[in-house]
Phi, psi and omega in degrees: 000344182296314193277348171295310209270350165288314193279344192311325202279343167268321125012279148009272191291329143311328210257335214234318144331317180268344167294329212250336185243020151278317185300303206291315205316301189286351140324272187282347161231357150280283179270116198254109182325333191280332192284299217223061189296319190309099187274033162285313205260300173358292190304317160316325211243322174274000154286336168324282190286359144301281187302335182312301163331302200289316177309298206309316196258356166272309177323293215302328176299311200285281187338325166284318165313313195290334165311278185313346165304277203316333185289315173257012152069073160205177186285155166309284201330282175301334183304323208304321193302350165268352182302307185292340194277275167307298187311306167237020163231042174212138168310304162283348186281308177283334178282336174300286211298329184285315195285305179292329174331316176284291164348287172289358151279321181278322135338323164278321184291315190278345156258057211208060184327332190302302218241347200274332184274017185280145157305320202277339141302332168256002164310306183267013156258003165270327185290342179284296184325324171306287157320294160307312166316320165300257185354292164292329158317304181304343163299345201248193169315321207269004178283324184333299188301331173132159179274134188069047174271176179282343179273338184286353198250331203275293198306314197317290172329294167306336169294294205299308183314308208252351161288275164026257177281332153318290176330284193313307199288300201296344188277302169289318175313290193239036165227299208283309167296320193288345164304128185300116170213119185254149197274351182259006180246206219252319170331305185288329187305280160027271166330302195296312199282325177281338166302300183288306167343285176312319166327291180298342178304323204277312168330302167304315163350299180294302190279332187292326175278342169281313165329286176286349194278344189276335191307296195306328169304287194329318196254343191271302178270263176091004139216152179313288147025286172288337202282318192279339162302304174298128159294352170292323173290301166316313153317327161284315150320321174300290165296342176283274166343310176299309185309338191264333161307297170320294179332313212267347176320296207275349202240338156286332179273315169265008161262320212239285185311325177260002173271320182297355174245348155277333177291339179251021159249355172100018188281154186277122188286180172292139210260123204267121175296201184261335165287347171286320159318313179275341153278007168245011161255312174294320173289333185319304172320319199256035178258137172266131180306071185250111156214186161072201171315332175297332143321322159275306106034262195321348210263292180320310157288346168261007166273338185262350155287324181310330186269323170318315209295307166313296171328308203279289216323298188311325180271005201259336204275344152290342183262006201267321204277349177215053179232134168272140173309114226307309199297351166276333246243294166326324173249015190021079222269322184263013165311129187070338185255168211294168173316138180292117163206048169057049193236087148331097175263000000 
């Protein structure tokens, strides 16, 4: 249960990162001022991304104290008088101080009406977002290897890749679907055209997190053994499961659910390769005589499961940061000594 209550403030803080970079994704390549004039959802999604921020850098605070506790094995209280100690004379103590600093622009940026709808604020506010996303890798296991290493540039991908598609679905789950749309008004067409942006977004999204996610079993686990002995390995199982659940989710939404919502708004569809052919022939058995709202109905539940799913992913990958790697963990390379965390001097 310890480790559960460990991992919560990051978790936290992931899950409130990926609400802030689904708001920008959809700024910048989803939602289009000519389409969507009402600047009531704008106003919505940047108070979103104001409290995400805020939550995010509170998560980030706790979450550190409790390292540094873990670290001199005294309580967060007696730990504190060590804190200025750790922040700038550790390696994870400077990467805390580069993540909040990015934390605090974009916080500021986003409550700055003047300046926050500019394209060129939110350019650079996916470039801070990145950078933070950068951080927390340097923070984990993947710092082990040296900065800017190669398990470190993998995570960095994977992390991004999965804010991303986390991001985007949570950003639709519970601000955008939630919107009123009758399939005969101009709201649903809207929708249908911002649904499919996003699609293809989620998609690079998608491959970039199967990609780096098999680099990190290979080099984090390295054998079946490890994967079914270790609780690290077991956590990873844990997520490997989710992950293939998600697939086959995400790969229904983006074959079946959104061409079907684009075909009852009259968009001219997408010319189908062989794999879209071939995951809608595999789907075919389980597809329901659905049209008209019930097609959005359907849809609409299977995204905010997609997002239930992305939570726990999201929660086995706070819980990876303070588990030793299944293949150390096997050789006992960390027998006996406290939980790993990286505070580099």
């Amino acid at each position: 249960m310890g480790i559960v209550i460990k991992s919560m403030p990051l978790w936290v803080e992931l899950v409130s990162i990926a609400f802030c970079t689904g708001i920008l994704i959809l700024f910048i390549w989803i939602l289009h001022p000519a389409e969507d004039p009402d600047p009531r959802l704008r106003n919505r999604l940047w108070l979103l991304f104001v409290i995400s921020m805020t939550v995010a850098m509170t998560a980030s605070v706790i979450d550190f104290l409790l390292r540094v506790a873990e670290m001199s094995g005294e309580t967060v209280l007696s730990s504190f008088p060590l804190v200025p100690t750790v922040l700038f004379k550790t390696h994870a103590g400077l990467v805390w101080l580069i993540r909040i600093a990015c934390l605090v622009i974009m916080l500021s940026t986003g409550k700055i009406r003047k300046i926050r709808d500019t394209r060129l604020a939110i350019v650079v506010l996916i470039c801070l977002d990145t950078i933070v996303a950068l951080t927390e890798s340097a923070s984990g296991h993947a710092a082990d290897k040296g900065d800017f290493s190669v398990a470190e540039i993998m995570d960095w991908i994977h992390l991004l890749g999965a804010l991303v598609w986390g991001g985007g679905i949570f950003v639709l789950s519970f601000v955008t679907l939630h919107r009123k749309a009758d399939v005969n008004s101009q709201s649903f067409h809207t929708l249908a055209r911002q649904v499919s942006r996003f699609s293809s977004i989620a998609g690079l999204a998608v491959l970039f997190v199967v990609m780096t996610a098999i680099y990190n079993a290979l080099v984090y686990v390295g054998s079946f053994e490890a994967l079914v002995r270790t609780s690290y390995g077991l956590t990873i199982s844990a997520k490997i499961a989710l992950l293939l659940l998600l697939l086959l989710l995400a790969a229904y939404n983006r074959y079946i659910s959104v061409p079907n919502l684009r075909q009852i708004a009259g968009l001219d569809s997408a010319n189908m390769g062989f794999l879209a052919r071939f995951i809608k022939r595999f789907y075919s058995s389980f597809l329901l005589n659905k049209t008209g709202d019930n097609v959005l109905i359907f849809f609409r539940r299977a995204v905010r499961l997609e997002a239930f799913l992305l939570l726990c992913l999201l929660f086995c990958a706070a819980l990876l940061r303070h588990e030793i790697p299944a293949r150390h963990a096997m050789h006992g390379d960390h027998s006996g000594a406290p939980i790993h965390e990286h505070m580099h001097h």
